[in-house]
FIRO-328822 format. One line per field, with one value per residue (C-alpha): residue number from 1; residue in one letter; x, y, z. Coordinates in steps of 0.5 Angstrom, whole numbers, plus 2048, in hexadecimal, padded with zeros to 3 digits. Layout:
i <- [NUM / ...]
aa <- [A / ...]
X <- [X / ...]
Y <- [Y / ...]
Z <- [Z / ...]
This chain:
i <- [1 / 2 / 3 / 4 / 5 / 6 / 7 / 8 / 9 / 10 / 11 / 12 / 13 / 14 / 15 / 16 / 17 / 18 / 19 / 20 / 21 / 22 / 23 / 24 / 25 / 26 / 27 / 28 / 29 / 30 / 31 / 32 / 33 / 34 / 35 / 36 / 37 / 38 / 39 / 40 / 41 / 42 / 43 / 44 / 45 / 46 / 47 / 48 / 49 / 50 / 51 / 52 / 53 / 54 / 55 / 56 / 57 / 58 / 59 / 60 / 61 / 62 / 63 / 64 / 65 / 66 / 67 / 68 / 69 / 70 / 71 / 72 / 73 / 74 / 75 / 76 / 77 / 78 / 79 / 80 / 81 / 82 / 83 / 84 / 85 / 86 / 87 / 88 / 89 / 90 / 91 / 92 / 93 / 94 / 95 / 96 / 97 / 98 / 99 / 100 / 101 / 102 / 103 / 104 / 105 / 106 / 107 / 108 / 109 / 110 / 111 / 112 / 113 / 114 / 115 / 116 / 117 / 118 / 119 / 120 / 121 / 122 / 123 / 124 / 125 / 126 / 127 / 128 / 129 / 130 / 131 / 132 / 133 / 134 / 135 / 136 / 137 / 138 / 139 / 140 / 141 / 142 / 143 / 144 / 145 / 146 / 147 / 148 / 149 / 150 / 151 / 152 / 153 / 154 / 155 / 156 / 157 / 158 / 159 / 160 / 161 / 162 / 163 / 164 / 165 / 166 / 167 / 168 / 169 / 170 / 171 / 172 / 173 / 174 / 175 / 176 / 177 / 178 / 179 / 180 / 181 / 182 / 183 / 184 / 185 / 186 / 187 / 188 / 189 / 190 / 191 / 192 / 193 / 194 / 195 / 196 / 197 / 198 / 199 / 200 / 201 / 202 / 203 / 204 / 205 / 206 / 207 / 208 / 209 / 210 / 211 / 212 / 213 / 214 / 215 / 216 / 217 / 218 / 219 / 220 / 221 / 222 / 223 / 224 / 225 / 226 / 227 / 228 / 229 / 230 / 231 / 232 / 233 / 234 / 235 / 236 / 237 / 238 / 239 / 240 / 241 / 242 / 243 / 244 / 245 / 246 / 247 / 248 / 249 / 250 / 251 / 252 / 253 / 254 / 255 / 256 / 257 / 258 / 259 / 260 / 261 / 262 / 263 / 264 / 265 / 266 / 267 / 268 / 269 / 270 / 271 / 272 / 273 / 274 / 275 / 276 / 277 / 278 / 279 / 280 / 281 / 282 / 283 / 284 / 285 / 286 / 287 / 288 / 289 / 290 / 291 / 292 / 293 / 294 / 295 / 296 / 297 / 298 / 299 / 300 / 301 / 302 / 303 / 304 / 305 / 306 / 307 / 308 / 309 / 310 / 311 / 312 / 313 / 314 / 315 / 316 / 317 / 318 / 319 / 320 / 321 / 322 / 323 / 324 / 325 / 326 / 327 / 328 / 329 / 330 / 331 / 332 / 333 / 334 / 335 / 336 / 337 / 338 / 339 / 340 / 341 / 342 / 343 / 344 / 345 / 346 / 347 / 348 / 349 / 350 / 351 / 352 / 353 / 354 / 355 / 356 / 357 / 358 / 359 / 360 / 361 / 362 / 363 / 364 / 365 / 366 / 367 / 368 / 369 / 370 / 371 / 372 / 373 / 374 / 375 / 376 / 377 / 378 / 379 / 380 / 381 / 382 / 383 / 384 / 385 / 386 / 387 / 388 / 389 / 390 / 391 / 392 / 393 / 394 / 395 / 396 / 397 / 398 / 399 / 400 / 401 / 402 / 403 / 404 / 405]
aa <- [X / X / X / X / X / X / X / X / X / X / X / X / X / X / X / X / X / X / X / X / X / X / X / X / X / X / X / X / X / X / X / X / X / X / X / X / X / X / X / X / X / X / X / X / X / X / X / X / X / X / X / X / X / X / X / X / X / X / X / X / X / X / X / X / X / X / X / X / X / X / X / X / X / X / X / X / X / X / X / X / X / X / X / X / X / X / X / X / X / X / X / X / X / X / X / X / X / X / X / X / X / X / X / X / X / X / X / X / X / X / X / X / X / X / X / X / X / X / X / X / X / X / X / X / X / X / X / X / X / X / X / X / X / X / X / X / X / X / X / X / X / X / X / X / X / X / X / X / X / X / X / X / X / X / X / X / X / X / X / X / X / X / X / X / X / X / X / X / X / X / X / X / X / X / X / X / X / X / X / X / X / X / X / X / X / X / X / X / X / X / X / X / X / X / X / X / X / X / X / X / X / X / X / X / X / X / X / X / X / X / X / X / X / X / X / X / X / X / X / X / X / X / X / X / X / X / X / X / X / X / X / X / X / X / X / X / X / X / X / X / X / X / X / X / X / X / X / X / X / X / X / X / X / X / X / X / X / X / X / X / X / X / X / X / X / X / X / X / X / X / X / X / X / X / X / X / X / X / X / X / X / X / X / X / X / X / X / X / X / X / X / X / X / X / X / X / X / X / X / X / X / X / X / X / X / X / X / X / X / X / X / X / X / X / X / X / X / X / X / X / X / X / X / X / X / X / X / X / X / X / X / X / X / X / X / X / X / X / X / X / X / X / X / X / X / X / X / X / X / X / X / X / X / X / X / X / X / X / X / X / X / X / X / X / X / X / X / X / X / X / X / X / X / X / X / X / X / X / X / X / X / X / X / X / X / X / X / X / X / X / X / X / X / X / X / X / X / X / X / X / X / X / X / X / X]
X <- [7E4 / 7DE / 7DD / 7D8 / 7D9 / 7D4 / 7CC / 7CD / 7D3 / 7D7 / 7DE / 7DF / 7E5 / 7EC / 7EE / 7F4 / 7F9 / 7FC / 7FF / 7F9 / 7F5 / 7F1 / 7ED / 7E7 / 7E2 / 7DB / 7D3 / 7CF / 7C8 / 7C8 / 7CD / 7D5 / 7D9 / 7E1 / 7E2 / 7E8 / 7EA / 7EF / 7F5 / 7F2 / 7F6 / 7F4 / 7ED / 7EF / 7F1 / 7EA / 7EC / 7EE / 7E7 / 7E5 / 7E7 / 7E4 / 7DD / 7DF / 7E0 / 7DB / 7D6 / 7DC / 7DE / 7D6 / 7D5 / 7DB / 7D8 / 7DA / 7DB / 7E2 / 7E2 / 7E2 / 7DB / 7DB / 7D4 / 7D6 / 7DA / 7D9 / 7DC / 7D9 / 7DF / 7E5 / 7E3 / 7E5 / 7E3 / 7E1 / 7DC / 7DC / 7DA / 7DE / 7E2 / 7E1 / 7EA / 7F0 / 7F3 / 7F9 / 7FF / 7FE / 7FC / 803 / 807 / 804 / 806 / 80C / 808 / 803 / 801 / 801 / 7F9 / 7F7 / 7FB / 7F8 / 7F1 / 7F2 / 7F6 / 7F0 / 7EA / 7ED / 7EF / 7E7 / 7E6 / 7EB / 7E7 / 7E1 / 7E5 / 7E8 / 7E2 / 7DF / 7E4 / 7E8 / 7EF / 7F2 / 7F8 / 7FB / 7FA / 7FE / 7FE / 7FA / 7F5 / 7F3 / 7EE / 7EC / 7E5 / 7E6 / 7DE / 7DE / 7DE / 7E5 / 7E7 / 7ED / 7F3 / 7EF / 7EF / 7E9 / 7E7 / 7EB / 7E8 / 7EC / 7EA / 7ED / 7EB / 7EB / 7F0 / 7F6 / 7F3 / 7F1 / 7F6 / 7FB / 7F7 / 7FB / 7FD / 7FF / 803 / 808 / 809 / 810 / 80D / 80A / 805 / 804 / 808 / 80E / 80E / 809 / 809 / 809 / 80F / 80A / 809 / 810 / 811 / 80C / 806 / 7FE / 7FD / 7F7 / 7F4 / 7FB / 7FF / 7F9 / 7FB / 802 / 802 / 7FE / 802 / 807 / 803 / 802 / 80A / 80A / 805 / 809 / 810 / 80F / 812 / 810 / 815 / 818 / 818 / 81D / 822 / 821 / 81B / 81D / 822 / 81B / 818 / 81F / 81D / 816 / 818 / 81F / 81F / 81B / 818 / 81C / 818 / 815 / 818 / 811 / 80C / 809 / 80C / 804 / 804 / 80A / 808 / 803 / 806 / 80C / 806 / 803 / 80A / 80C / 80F / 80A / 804 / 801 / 804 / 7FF / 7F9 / 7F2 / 7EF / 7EA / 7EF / 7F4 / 7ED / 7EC / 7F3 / 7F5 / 7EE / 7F0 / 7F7 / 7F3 / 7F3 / 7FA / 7FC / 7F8 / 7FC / 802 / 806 / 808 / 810 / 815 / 81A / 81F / 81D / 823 / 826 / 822 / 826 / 82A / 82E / 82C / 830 / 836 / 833 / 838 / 832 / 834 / 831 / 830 / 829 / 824 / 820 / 81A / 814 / 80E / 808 / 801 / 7FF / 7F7 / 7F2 / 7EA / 7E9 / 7EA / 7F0 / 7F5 / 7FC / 7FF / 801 / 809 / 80D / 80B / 807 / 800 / 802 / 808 / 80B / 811 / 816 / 816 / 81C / 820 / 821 / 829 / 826 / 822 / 827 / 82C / 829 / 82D / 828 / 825 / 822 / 827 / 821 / 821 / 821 / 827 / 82B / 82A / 830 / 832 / 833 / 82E / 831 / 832 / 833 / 837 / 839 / 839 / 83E / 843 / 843 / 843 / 84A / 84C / 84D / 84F / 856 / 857 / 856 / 85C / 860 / 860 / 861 / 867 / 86A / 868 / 86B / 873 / 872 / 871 / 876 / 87C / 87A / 87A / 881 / 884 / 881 / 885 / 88B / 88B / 88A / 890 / 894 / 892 / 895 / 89B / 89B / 89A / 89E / 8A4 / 8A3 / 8A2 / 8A9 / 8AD / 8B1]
Y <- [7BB / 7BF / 7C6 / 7CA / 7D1 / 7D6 / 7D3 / 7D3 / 7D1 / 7CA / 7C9 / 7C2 / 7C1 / 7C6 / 7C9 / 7CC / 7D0 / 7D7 / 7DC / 7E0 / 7D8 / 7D3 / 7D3 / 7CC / 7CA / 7CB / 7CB / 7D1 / 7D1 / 7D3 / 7CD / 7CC / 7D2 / 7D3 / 7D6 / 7D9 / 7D7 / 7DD / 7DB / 7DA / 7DF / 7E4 / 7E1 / 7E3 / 7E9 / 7EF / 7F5 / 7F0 / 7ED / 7F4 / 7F6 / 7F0 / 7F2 / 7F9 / 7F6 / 7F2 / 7F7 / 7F9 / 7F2 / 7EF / 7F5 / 7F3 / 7F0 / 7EF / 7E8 / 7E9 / 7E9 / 7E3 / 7E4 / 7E5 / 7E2 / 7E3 / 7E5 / 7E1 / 7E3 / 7DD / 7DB / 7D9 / 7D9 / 7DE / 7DD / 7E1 / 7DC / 7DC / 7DA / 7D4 / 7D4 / 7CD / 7CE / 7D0 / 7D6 / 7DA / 7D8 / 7D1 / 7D2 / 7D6 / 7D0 / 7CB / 7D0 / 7D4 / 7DB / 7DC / 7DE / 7E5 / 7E5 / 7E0 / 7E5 / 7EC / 7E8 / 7E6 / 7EC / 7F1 / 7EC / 7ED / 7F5 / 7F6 / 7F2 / 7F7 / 7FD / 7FB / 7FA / 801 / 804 / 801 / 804 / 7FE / 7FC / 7F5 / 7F5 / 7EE / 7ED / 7E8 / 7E1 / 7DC / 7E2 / 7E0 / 7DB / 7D9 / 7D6 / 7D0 / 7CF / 7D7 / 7D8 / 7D8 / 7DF / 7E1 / 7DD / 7D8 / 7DB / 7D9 / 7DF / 7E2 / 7E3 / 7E7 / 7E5 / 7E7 / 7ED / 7F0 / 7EA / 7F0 / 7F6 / 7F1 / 7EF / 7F5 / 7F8 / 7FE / 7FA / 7F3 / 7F7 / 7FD / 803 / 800 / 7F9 / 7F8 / 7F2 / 7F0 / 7EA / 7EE / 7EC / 7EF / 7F6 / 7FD / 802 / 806 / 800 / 7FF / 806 / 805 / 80A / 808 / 803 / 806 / 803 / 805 / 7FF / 7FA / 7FC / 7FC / 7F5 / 7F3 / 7F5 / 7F2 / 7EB / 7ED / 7EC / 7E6 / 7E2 / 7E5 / 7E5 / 7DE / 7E2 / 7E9 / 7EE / 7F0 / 7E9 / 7E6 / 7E4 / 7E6 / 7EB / 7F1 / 7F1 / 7F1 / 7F6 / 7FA / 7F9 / 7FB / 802 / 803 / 7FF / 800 / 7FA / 7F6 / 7F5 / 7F0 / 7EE / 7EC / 7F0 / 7F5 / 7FC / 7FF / 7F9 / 7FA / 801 / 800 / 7FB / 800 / 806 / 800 / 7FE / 806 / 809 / 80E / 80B / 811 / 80F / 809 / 808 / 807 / 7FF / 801 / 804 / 7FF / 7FA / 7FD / 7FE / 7F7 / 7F5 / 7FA / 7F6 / 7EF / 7EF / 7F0 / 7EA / 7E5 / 7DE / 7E2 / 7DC / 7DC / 7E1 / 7DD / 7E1 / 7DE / 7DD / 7E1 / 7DD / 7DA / 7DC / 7E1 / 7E1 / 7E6 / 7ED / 7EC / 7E5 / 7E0 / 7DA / 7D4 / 7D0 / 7D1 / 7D4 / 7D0 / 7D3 / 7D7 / 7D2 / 7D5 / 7D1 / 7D2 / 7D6 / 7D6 / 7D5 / 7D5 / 7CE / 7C7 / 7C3 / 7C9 / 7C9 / 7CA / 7D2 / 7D4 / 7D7 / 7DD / 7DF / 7E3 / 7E8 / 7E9 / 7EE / 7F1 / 7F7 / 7FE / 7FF / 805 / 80C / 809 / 801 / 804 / 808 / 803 / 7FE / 7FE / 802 / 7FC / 7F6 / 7F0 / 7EB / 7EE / 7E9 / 7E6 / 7E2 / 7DA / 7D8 / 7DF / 7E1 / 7E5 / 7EB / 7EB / 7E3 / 7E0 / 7DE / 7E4 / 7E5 / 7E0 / 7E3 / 7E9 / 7E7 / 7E3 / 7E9 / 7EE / 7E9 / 7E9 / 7F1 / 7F1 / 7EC / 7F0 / 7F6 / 7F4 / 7F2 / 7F9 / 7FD / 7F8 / 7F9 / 801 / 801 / 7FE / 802 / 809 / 806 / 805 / 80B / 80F / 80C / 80E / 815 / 815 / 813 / 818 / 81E / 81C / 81A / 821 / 824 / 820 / 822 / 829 / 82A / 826 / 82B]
Z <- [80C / 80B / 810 / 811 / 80F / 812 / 812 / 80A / 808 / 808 / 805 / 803 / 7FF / 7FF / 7F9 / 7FB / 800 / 800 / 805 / 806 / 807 / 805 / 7FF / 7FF / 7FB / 7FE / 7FE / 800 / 7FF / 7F8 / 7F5 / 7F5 / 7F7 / 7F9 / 800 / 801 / 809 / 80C / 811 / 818 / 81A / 816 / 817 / 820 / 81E / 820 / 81C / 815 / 817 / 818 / 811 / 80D / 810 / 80D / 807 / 805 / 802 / 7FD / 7FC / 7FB / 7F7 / 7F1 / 7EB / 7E4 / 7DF / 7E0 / 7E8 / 7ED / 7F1 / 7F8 / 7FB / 802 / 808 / 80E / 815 / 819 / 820 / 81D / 816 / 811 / 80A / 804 / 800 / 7F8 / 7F1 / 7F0 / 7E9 / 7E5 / 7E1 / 7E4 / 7E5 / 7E1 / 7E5 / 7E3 / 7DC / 7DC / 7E0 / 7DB / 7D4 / 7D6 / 7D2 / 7CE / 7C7 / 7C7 / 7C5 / 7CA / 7D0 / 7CE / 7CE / 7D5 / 7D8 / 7D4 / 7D8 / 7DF / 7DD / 7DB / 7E3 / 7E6 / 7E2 / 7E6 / 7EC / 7EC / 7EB / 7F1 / 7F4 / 7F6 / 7F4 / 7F4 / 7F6 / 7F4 / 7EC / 7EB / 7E6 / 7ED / 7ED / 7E7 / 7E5 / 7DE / 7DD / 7D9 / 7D8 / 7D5 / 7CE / 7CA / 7C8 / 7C4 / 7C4 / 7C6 / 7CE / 7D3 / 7D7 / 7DD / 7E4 / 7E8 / 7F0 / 7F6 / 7F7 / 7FE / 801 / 800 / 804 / 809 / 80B / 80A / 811 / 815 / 81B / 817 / 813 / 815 / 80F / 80E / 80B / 805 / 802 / 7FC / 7F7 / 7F5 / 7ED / 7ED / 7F2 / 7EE / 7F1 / 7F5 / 7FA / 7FA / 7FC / 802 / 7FD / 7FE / 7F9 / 7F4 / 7ED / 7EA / 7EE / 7EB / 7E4 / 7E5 / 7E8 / 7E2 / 7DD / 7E0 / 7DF / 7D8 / 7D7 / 7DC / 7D6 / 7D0 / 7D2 / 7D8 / 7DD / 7E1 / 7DF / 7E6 / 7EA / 7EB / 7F1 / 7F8 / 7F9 / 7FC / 7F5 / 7F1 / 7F5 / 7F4 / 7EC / 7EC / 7EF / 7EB / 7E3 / 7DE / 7D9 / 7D4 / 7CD / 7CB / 7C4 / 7BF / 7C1 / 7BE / 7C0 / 7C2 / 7C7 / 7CA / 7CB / 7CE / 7D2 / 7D4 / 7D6 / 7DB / 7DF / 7DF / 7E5 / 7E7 / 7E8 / 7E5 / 7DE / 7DE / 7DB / 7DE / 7DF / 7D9 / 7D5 / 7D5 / 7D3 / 7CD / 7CB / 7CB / 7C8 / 7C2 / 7C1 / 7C1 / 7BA / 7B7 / 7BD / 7B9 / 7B7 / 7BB / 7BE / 7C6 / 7C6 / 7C5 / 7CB / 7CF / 7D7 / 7DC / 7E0 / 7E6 / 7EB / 7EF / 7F6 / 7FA / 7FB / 800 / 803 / 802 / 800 / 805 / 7FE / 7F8 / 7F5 / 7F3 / 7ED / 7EE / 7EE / 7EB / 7ED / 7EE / 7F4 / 7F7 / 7F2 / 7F2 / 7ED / 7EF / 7EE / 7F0 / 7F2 / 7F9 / 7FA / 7F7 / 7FB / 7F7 / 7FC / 7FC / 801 / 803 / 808 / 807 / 809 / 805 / 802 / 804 / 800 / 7FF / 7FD / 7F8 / 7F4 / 7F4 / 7EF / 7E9 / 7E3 / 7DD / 7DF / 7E2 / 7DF / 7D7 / 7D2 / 7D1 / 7CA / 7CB / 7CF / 7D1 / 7D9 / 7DD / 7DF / 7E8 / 7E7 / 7EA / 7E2 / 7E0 / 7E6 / 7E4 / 7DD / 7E0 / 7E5 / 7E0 / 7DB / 7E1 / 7E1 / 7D9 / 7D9 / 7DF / 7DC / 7D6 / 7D9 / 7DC / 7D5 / 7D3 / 7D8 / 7D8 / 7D0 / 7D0 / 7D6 / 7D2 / 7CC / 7D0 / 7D3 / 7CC / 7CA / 7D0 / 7CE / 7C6 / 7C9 / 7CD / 7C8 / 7C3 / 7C7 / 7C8 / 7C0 / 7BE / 7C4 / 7C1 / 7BA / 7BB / 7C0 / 7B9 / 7B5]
C-alpha cells in the first residue's frame, strides 16, 4: 500500500478523500507527516502544475500556531502533492457532527484561533478562499483553552487558488463551498480577504446555532441567499456578540472587519461567555425541493459529514464538496430571492417557510380563505338585495300619502 512520494517522502496509510484529492499518512526525513495528493487530472494539467510551482514560496512561507505547516510541495511524474505537518485530533466539522453546536465560550475560541491564522495569511498577501468546518483541525495534544477548547489549525491553504486557474474554470463559474461563499463571489467579483472573514463568520453561526444561516436546499437557491436575505438573530446571545457577527456576514465586503480585528474582538467578549451552555434553538427543516423542478423522489436530508482532514482516523469526503464549480447566477435570478432568511429559527414543531410543509399549510389556508370568501360575498349580496327592496318600498309609501287628502 505504501508509495514513494518524490526522493523524501512516503505515503503509507490514507486519511481521507476529497473533491480536490487524497489526504495520506506519510514519513518524510523529519518524522510523520500529512500529504495531500491532488486529483490525477488536476495532477496532468501544465499550467495548474505551473501555478503550484508559482506558489510555492507564498505557501512555504505561511507560518503561525494557529496554521497547518506546509513542509513541501513535490512536482515528481504524475504526483502532485503539497507535504504538511501532520495534526494528532480531529477536525472541526467532525466535533460538530458529534455535538450538534457548541458552547458559545468554546466557539468564539476556536473561531478567534483561526482568525488570528487568517490575520498572518492575509498579511502575507495570501487569502484562503475555503474556510469551512472540515478545514479546521483541532489539536487534541495542545493545551485546553477557554470553554475547554483545543487549539484551531486552519490547513488547506492555496488548494483553492490552484484549482480555480483561468482555463479550467470559465468567468461564468465559480469555486468554492456554497454555505460558505460571500455575495461577491456570487456575483463573479475577485475574491479578496474580506470573502475569508465572511465564510468565518458564517462558521461562527454554524457552531452557535448547529446549522450555516444561508444552507439549505438546492445550491443555486443558497447562493440566491447569500446575495439577497439578511441573517436571522439568534436568540441567547449576548447583543455585543451578535453585532459583531452581523458586521462579519454584512453584504458589502467593505463593512467587515479586518482578520486581526475580529481576533481581538471576539477575545474580549470570552469573558462574559463563561459557563454559557450551548443555544437552545430550533434546527430549520433539512430539506427543500428545487425551484420549478418537479423531484422524481423525495429529498433526502442534507448530510453533514466530515470532508478531508489532515489527522488520522478521518472520515470519507461529504457531498458537500471542497470546491465545487458552478454557474453565476443572473442579474434577474438574484433579485428574485425573497428578502429575510428561508432558514431562520423556527418554534419546535412550526414549518419552515418554502417547505413543502409550509406550502401544504400555505394551500390549505388559501382554500379556507376562498371558501369564506364565498360565504362572505352571498351574505352581503342577499343583504344588498333586501336593502334595494325596502328602498323601493319606501317611495311609493310616501308618494301615497302625499296624494291623501
Amino acid at each position: 500500500m505504501a508509495r514513494k512520494i518524490g526522493s523524501r517522502y512516503t505515503a503509507n496509510q490514507i486519511l481521507g478523500r476529497g473533491s480536490a484529492g487524497t489526504v495520506w499518512l506519510g514519513e518524510g526525513p523529519d518524522g510523520p507527516v500529512a500529504i495531500k495528493m491532488l486529483r490525477e487530472d488536476l495532477a496532468s494539467d501544465q499550467e495548474l502544475v505551473g501555478r503550484f510551482v508559482q506558489e510555492r514560496t507564498a505557501l512555504l512561507g505561511l507560518e503561525h500556531p494557529h496554521i497547518v505547516t506546509v513542509r513541501d510541495l513535490v512536482v515528481d511524474g504524475n504526483d502532485l502533492a503539497l507535504v504538511m505537518d501532520l495534526v494528532r485530533g480531529t477536525d472541526l466539522r467532525t466535533r460538530l457532527d458529534r455535538e450538534r453546536r457548541l458552547a458559545p465560550e468554546a466557539a468564539v475560541a476556536i473561531v478567534a484561533d483561526v482568525a488570528d491564522a487568517l490575520a498572518a495569511a492575509h498579511a502575507a498577501g495570501v487569502v484562503h478562499r475555503d474556510v469551512k468546518p472540515e478545514n479546521v483541525l483541532l489539536d487534541m495534544q495542545g493545551p485546553l483553552g477557554p470553554g475547554g477548547s483545543h487549539p484551531a489549525l486552519l490547513t488547506d491553504f492555496g488548494v483553492a487558488k490552484l484549482i480555480d486557474s483561468p482555463r479550467r474554470t470559465k468567468a461564468t463559474k465559480i469555486i468554492g463551498t456554497p454555505d460558505y461563499l460571500a455575495p461577491e463571489i456570487v456575483e463573479g467579483l475577485p475574491p479578496r480577504a474580506s470573502v475569508d472573514i465572511y465564510a468565518l463568520a458564517t462558521v461562527l453561526y454554524e457552531l452557535l446555532a448547529g446549522f450555516t444561516p444561508f444552507g439549505g436546499g438546492h445550491p443555486g437557491a443558497v447562493l440566491r441567499r447569500h446575495v439577497t436575505e439578511t441573517v436571522v438573530p439568534l436568540p441567547g446571545i449576548p447583543e455585543e456578540l451578535w453585532q459583531l457577527l452581523v458586521q462579519c456576514l454584512a453584504k458589502a465586503p467593505a463593512s467587515r472587519l479586518r482578520a486581526s480585528e475580529l481576533a481581538a474582538r471576539l477575545r474580549e467578549q470570552l469573558p462574559s461567555l463563561t459557563g454559557m451552555p450551548p443555544l437552545d434553538v430550533d434546527e430549520p427543516d433539512q430539506t427543500e425541493e428545487p425551484a420549478q423542478e418537479p423531484a422524481a423522489e423525495p429529498a433526502e436530508p442534507v448530510r453533514r459529514r466530515g470532508a478531508v482532514s489532515l489527522v488520522p482516523g478521518a472520515k470519507p469526503d461529504s457531498n458537500r464538496d471542497t470546491h465545487t464549480s458552478m454557474r453565476v447566477p443572473g442579474p434577474d435570478e438574484l433579485a428574485g430571492g425573497a428578502h429575510g432568511t428561508a432558514r431562520a429559527p423556527r418554534a419546535t414543531g412550526a414549518p419552515r417557510p418554502g417547505s413543502a410543509r409550509h406550502r401544504a399549510v400555505v394551500r390549505r389556508r388559501r382554500v379556507t380563505l376562498g371558501v369564506a370568501g364565498a360565504v362572505l360575498a352571498a351574505v352581503v349580496g342577499v343583504g344588498a338585495y333586501v336593502a334595494s327592496s325596502g328602498g323601493d318600498d319606501k317611495p311609493a309609501q310616501d308618494t301615497h300619502s302625499t296624494s291623501a287628502p
